[in-house]
Structures are given as structure tokens and as C-alpha cells.
C-alpha positions as CSV (number, residue, x, y, z in Angstrom):
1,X,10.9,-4.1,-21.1
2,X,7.4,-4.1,-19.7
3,X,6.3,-0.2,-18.1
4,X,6.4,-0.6,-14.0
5,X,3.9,1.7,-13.3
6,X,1.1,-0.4,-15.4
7,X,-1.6,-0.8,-14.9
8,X,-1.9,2.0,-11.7
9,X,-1.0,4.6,-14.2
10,X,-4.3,4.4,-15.8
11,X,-6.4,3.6,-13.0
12,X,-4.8,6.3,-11.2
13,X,-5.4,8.8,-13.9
14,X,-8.8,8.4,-14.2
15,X,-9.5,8.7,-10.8
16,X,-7.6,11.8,-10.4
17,X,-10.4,12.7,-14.0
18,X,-12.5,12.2,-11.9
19,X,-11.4,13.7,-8.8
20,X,-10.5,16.9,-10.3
21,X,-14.0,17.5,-11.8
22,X,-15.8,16.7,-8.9
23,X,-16.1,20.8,-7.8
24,X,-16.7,21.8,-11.1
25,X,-20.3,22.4,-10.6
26,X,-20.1,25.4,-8.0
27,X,-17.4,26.8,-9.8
28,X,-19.3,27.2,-12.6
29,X,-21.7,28.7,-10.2
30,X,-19.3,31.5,-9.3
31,X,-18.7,32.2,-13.1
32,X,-14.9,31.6,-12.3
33,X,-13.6,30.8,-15.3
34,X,-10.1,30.2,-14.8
35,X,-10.6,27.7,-12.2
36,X,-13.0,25.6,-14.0
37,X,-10.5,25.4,-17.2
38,X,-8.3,24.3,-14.9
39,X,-10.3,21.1,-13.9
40,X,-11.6,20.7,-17.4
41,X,-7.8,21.2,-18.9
42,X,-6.4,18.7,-16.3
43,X,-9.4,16.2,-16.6
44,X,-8.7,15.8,-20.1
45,X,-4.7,15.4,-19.7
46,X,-5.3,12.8,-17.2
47,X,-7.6,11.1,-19.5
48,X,-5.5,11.5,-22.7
49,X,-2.2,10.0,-20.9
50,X,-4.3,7.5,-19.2
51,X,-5.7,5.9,-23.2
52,X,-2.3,6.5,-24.2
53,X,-0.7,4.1,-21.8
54,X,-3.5,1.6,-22.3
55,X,-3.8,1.9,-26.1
56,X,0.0,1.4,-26.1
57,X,1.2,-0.8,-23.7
58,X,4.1,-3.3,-24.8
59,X,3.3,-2.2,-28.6
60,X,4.4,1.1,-30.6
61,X,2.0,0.3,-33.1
62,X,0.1,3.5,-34.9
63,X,-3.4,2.6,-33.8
64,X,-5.1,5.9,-33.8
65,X,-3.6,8.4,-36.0
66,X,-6.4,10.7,-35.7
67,X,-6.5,10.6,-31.9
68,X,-2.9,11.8,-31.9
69,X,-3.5,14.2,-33.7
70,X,-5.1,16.1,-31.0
71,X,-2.7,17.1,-28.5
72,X,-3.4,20.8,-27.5
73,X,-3.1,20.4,-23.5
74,X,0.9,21.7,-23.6
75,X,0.2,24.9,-22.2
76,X,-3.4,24.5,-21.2
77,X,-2.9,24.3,-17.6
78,X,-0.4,27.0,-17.3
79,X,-3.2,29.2,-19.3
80,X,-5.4,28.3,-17.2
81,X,-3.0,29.4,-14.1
82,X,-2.1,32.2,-15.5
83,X,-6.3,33.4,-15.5
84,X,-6.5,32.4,-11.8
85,X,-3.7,34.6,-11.3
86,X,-5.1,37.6,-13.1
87,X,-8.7,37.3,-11.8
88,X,-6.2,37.6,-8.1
89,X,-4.6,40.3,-9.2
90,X,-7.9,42.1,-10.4
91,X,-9.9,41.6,-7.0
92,X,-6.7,42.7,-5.2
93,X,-6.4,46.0,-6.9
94,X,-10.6,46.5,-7.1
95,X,-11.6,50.0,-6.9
96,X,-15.1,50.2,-5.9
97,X,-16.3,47.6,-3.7
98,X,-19.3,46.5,-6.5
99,X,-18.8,45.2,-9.7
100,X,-21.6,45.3,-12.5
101,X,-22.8,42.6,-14.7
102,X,-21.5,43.6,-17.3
103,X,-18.2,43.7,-16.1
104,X,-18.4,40.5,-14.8
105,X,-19.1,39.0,-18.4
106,X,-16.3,40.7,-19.9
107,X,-13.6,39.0,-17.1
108,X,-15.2,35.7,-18.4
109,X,-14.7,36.5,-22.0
110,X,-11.1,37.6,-21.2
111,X,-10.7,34.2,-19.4
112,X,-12.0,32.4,-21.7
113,X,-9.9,33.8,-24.6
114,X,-6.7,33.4,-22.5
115,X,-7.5,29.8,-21.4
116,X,-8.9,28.4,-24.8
117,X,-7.0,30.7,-27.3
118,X,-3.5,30.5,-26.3
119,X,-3.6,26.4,-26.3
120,X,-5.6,26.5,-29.7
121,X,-2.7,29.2,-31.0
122,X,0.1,26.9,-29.5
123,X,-1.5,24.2,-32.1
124,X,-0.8,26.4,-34.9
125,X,2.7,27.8,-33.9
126,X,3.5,23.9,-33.0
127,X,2.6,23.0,-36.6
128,X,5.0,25.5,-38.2
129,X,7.8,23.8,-36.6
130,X,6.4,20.0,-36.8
131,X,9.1,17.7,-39.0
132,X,6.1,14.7,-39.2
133,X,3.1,14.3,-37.7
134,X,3.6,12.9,-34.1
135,X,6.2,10.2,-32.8
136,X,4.8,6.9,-30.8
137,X,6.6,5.6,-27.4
138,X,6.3,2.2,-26.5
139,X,4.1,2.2,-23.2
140,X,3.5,6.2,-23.0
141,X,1.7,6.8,-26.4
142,X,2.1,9.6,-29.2
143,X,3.7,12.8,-28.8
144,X,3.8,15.9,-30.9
145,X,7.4,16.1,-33.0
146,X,8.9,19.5,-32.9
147,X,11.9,19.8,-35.5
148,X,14.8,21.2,-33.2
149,X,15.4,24.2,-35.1
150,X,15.8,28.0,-34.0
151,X,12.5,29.1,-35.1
152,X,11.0,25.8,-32.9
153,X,11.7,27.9,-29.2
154,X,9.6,30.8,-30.0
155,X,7.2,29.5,-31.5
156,X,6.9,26.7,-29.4
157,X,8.9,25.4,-27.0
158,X,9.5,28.8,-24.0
159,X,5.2,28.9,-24.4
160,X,4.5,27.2,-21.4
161,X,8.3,29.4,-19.6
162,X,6.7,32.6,-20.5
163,X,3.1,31.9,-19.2
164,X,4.4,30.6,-16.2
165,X,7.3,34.2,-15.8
166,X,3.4,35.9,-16.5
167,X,1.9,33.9,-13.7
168,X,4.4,34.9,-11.2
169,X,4.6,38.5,-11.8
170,X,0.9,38.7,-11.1
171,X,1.1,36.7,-8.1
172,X,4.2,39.0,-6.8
173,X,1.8,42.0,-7.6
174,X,-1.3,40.3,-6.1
175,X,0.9,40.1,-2.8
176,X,2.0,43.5,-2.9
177,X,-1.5,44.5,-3.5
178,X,-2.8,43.0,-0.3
179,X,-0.7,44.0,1.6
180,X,-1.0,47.7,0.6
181,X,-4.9,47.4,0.7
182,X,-6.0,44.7,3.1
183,X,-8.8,46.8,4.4
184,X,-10.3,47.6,1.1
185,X,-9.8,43.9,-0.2
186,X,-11.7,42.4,3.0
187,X,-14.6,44.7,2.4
188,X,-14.8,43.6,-1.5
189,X,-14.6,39.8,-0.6
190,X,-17.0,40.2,2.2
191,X,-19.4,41.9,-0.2
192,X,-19.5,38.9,-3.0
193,X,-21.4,36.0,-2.2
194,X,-19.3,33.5,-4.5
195,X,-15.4,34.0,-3.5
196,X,-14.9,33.9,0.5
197,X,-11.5,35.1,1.3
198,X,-11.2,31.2,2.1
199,X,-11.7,30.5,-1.6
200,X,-9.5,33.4,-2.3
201,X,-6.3,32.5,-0.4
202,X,-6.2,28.8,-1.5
203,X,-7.0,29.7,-5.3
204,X,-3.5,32.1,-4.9
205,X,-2.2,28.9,-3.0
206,X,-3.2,26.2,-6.3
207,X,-2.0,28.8,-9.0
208,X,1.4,29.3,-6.8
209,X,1.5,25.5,-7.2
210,X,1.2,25.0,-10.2
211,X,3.4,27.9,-10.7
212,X,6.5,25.9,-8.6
213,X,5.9,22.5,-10.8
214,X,5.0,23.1,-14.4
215,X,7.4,25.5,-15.3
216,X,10.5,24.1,-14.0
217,X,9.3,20.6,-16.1
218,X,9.0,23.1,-19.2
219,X,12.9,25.2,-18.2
220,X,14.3,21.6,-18.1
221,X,13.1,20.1,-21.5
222,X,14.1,22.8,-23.0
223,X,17.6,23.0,-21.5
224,X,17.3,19.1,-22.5
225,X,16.9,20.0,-26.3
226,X,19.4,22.6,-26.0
227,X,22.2,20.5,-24.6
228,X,21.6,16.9,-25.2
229,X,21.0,17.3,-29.6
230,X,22.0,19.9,-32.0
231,X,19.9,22.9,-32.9
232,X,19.5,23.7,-36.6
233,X,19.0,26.3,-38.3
234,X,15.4,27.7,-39.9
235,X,15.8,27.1,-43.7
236,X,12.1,26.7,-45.5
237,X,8.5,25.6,-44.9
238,X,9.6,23.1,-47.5
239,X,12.5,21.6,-46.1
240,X,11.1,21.3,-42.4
241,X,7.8,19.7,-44.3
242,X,9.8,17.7,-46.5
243,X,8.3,14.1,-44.7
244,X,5.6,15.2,-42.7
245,X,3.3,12.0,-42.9
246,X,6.6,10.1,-41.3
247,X,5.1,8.8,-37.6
248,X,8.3,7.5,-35.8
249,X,7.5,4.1,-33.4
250,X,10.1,3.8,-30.5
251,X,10.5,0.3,-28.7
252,X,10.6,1.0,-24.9
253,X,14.0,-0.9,-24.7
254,X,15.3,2.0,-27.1
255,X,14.2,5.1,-25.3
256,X,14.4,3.7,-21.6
257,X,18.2,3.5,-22.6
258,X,18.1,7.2,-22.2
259,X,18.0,8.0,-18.7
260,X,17.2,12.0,-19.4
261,X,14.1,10.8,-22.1
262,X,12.6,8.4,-19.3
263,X,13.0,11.7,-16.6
264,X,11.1,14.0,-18.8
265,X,8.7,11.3,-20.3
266,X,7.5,10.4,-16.6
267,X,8.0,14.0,-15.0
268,X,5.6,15.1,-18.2
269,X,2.6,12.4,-17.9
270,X,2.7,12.4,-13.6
271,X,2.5,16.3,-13.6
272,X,-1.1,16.3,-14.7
273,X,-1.9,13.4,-12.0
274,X,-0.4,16.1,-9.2
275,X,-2.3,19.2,-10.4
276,X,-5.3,16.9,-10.2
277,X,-4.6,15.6,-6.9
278,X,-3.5,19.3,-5.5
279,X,-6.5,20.7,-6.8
280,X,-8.6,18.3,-5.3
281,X,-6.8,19.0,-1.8
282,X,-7.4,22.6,-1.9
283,X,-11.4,22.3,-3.0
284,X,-12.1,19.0,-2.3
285,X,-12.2,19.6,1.2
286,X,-13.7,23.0,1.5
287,X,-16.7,24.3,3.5
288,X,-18.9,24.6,0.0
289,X,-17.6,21.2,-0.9
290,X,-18.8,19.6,1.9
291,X,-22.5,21.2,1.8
292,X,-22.4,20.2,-1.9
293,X,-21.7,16.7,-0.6
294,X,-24.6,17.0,1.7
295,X,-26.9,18.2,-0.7
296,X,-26.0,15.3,-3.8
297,X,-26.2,12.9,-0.4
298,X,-29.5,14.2,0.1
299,X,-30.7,14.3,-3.3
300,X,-29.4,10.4,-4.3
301,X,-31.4,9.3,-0.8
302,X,-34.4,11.1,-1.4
303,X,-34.7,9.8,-4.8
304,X,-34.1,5.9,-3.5
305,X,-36.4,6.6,-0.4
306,X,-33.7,6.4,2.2
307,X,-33.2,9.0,5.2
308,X,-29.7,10.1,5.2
309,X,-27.5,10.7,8.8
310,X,-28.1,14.7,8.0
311,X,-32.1,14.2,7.1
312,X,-32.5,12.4,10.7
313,X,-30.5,14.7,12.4
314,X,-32.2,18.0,10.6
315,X,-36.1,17.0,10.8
316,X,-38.1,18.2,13.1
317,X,-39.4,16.0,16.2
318,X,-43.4,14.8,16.2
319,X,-45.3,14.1,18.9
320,X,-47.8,11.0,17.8
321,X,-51.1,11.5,18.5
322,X,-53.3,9.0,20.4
323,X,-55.3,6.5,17.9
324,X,-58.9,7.0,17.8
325,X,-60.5,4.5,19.5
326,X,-58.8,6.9,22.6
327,X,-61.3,9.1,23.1
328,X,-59.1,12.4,24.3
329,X,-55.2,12.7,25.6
330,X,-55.1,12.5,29.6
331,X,-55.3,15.6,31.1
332,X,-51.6,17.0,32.8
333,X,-51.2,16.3,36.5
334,X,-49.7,19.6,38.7
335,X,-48.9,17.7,42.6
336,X,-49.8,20.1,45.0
337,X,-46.6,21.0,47.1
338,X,-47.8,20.0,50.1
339,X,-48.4,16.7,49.0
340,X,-45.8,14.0,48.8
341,X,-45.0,13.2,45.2
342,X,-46.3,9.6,44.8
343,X,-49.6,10.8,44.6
344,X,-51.3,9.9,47.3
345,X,-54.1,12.2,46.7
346,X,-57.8,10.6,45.6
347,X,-57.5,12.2,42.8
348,X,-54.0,10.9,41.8
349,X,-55.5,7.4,42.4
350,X,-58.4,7.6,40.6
351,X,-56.1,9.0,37.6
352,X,-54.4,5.9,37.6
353,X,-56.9,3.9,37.8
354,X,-58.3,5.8,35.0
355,X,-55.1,5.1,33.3
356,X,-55.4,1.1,33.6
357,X,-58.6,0.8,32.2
358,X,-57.7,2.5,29.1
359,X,-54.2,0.8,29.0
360,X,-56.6,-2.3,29.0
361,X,-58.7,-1.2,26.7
362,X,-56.5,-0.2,24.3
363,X,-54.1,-2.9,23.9
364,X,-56.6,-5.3,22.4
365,X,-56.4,-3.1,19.2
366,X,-52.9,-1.8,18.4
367,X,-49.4,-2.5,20.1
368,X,-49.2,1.4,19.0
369,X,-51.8,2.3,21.8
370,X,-49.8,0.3,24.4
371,X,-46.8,2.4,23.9
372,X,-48.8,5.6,23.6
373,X,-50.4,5.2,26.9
374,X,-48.0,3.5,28.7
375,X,-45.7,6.9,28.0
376,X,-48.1,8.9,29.3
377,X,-48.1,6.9,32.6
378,X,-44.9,7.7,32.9
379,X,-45.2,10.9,32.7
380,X,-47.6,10.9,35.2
381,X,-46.2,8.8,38.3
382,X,-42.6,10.1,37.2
């Protein structure tokens, strides 16, 4: 049974790679480190599920045992939520309007050891309960086994539930904060040049988001292995070991028969694509996106030689100067108010006349000098 969705499941999941990592730069800029896992941590799900479905389309074949091997983005994202949500809660519950340096380091550190160490201690806890090394779907690719045993839900399994309970208790908080302190927290966020109340508002808007869709996907799986296969008991590192270089290969005609495996396969590899594509909404389209757009614009045409829309409408206006075979710029004309504006004065005609010779003159050398001097005798008989 061929996959429907090839091939704009790939092509879709690299652009969304792409997408997602497209704000990364001022991110990085703000040293927010919990939003810029999330686009790294999303970027490289969307790229993993997008080789998957490429590397095995129509076959089950085990071509890359030690790419499979690497699957550590199972609660990456909601790690990376789960920071966003803190760093929220922390601004809404500030005390002193400035923060130091120092302190600012040791939120990143924090961050960084939430968003990195959890996923890379999921690994671990993961292979304590893994009956073989990884099991290969016709179509959707390789996926980490987890031997359905007791042991298997703590370890592994309720990770990405509990991160996602943590999330929402610190967005509850972060609301409760706000609204208890809205005077305070405007005078914070107006104070810090890299998060705008703007920025603030839709980074509680992504991490509520993601909040709403990741961990119902992770309640439901695990209801699945609950109800739909038997739970066995924890007996030995030995006896859940026992075959560990075992990869299982499942024909697509065997698993799609499964109507709740084909709901949580294609719930599991879209819901990257959607944090992408939501994250991209909510920054894509921002103020300092669009400056950052102007600026890369700018930067590309500068380096080709090409004046952008924004570089003609931002430089300044010159006045060209008369060529040098002019000999000086005519001098300005005020009519007197008792005269009649035609110029009907001597003067006026000998100006023109004055005019003419030059215009006669001049346009025996340069086309330039006609349109110079023609100019200025419109400004003078106007």
C-alpha cells in the first residue's frame, strides 16, 4: 500500500526546517534560550521525519542502523515549552525592574540544562526499558521500542505528560502573576530592549500552544498502550535485554490494518510540522521580523549592486549640479508684485534670452545639460 501523503510529507517538512529557523538569529540576540531550542528542537524533528519517510518509502529495509539510533526529540519540544514558560513566569514575578548580567547567564544555564538535559536523560531512562534496538515502519521510518512493562511509564512513557502538567502550572501562575502586578510588569518589559510586551504575550501564546497539542498526543499513546496490549511486569535487566540487537521491519499493509497505529503514527510525525508552522505564525510575522527582512534584503542587494524598494525610498534626494562647461547656476528670479507674472519686465526678457543662448550652447555637449537647463527654465517662466 503506497503512503498518500508522499512525497508532500518531505517537502513539507523541510520547509517548515526551514521555516522555523528562520528567526533564530534575533533570538539568539536576546539570549532567549528556551525559544531558540524550540526552533532548533523542531528543525531537527522535521528533518529526522522528513529522511525517514524518504529513506523508507515502500521498503522496511534496515538502511541506517546508526541513524536510528539517534532519536532523542520525544520530549525535546515540550522541554523546550516548558523553559518558555518559566522564563514567563520569572519576568512576571520580577522584583526589581533591572536584572544583572550575571543573572542573566545563570537563566540561560538553567535553560539550557532543562532543554538539553532532560531529552539527553529521556535517552537513558528510554534504554532501561528498550526490548531491541528500534523497530522500522514501512513509509514512516525507525522508532525507538519501549518493552511495555510497569517500569516502561516512569521511566519513559508519562515524560513528555509531566513536562507538559509543569508547563501549565507555570502558565496558570504566569496569569495570576499579571494580573496581580500589571503595573510592575509593564515597567520591567518597557525597561529591556530585547522582549517587548509584543514578544512577551505571543511567546505565552506559542508555549500555551504547544501546551494544547503535544500533550494530549502523549495522554493518548499512553492510554493506547494501556488498553490496546498487555502490560508486564518488571522482571530483570536480563530478561528485558534478552534480544536487544532484534530490529523488527513492519510492511505498511500490516500496520495500516491498525486503525489506532495509523492515528498515532500520523498524529506523532505532523505534530512537529504544526509547532513549526505555529511558530513561524507568531514570529514570522513580527515587527523585528520584518526589519530583519529588510535588513538581509538590504544586505543581499548591496552585495549584488542592486537598489532595493526600501534603499530608494530611504536615500536622500540630490540636486545635480550644472556640468562645467556652464559657467555658474542662473541666478533666482523674485517678480515684483506689481508686475504681471509672465515677465514682462526687461529684465525678465533679457533672462530668457540669456537662458536660450546657453540652452544652445549647451546641448552640443551633453543631453545632461539639456535637461539641466531646460529645468531651470521652468522654474523661471513657471
Amino acid at each position: 500500500m503506497s503512503d498518500p501523503t508522499y512525497p508532500a510529507f518531505p517537502i513539507l517538512t523541510f520547509f517548515a526546517a526551514v521555516l522555523v529557523l528562520i528567526p533564530l538569529p534575533w533570538h539568539l540576540q536576546s539570549l532567549n534560550a528556551g525559544t531558540c531550542l524550540f526552533m532548533i528542537w523542531t528543525a531537527i524533528a522535521c528533518i529526522n521525519l522528513g529522511i525517514n519517510s524518504i529513506i523508507w518509502h515502500s521498503n522496511a529495509i534496515d538502511w541506517a542502523p546508526v541513524w536510528c539510533d539517534i532519536l532523542a526529540v520525544a520530549v525535546a519540544i515540550p522541554a523546550a515549552s516548558f523553559c518558555i514558560n518559566r522564563r514567563l513566569y520569572m519576568i512576571a514575578t520580577i522584583q526589581t525592574v533591572s536584572i544583572t548580567r550575571a543573572e542573566r547567564h545563570r537563566a540561560v544555564i538553567i535553560d539550557l540544562l532543562i532543554g538539553i538535559g532532560i531529552p539527553l536523560l529521556q535517552v537513558v531512562m528510554q534504554y532501561v526499558v528498550s526490548g531491541h534496538r528500534y523497530d522500522i515502519f514501512e513509509d514512516i521510518g525507525c522508532y525507538p521500542f519501549t518493552y511495555n512493562v510497569t517500569l516502561a511509564y516512569p521511566l519513559s512513557v508519562v515524560w513528555p505528560i509531566v513536562i507538559g502538567l509543569a508547563s501549565a502550572v507555570y502558565c496558570v501562575l504566569t496569569l495570576r502573576a499579571f494580573s496581580k502586578r500589571r503595573a510592575q510588569f509593564s515597567e520591567f518589559l518597557s525597561s529591556k530592549t530585547s522582549l517587548s510586551p509584543n514578544r512577551y504575550f505571543r511567546l505565552m501564546a506559542l508555549a500555551t500552544t504547544e501546551l494544547l497539542c503535544t500533550t494530549p498526543i502523549s495522554l493518548y499513546g499512553m492510554i493506547l498502550n494501556l488498553t490496546a496490549s498487555h502490560v508486564h511486569p518488571w522482571i530483570s535487566w536480563e530478561d528485558t535485554h534478552s534480544n536487544y540487537s532484534k530490529v523488527a521491519q513492519y510492511p505498511a499493509l500490516l500496520w495500516r490494518m491498525d486503525r489506532s497505529s495509523v492515528i498515532g503514527f500520523e498524529m506523532t510525525r505532523w505534530a512537529p510540522f504544526a509547532c513549526a508552522l505555529v511558530f513561524f505564525a507568531f514570529f514570522g510575522f513580527a515587527d523585528e521580523a520584518r526589519r530583519n527582512y529588510r535588513q538581509a534584503l538590504s544586505a543581499i542587494a548591496k552585495l549584488l549592486r542592486i537598489r532595493t524598494f526600501y534603499s530608494w525610498r530611504s536615500a536622500p534626494s540630490k540636486v545635480e549640479s550644472l556640468p562645467s562647461f556652464v559657467a555658474s547656476p542662473l541666478p533666482p528670479y523674485t517678480p515684483s508684485p506689481s508686475k504681471n507674472r509672465l515677465l514682462q519686465s526687461e529684465s525678465g526678457i533679457a533672462c530668457i534670452r540669456n537662458l536660450q543662448v546657453r540652452f544652445v550652447c549647451s546641448r552640443k555637449h551633453s543631453r545632461n545639460s539639456f535637461d539641466i537647463i531646460f529645468s531651470h527654465f521652468y522654474i523661471i517662466t513657471a
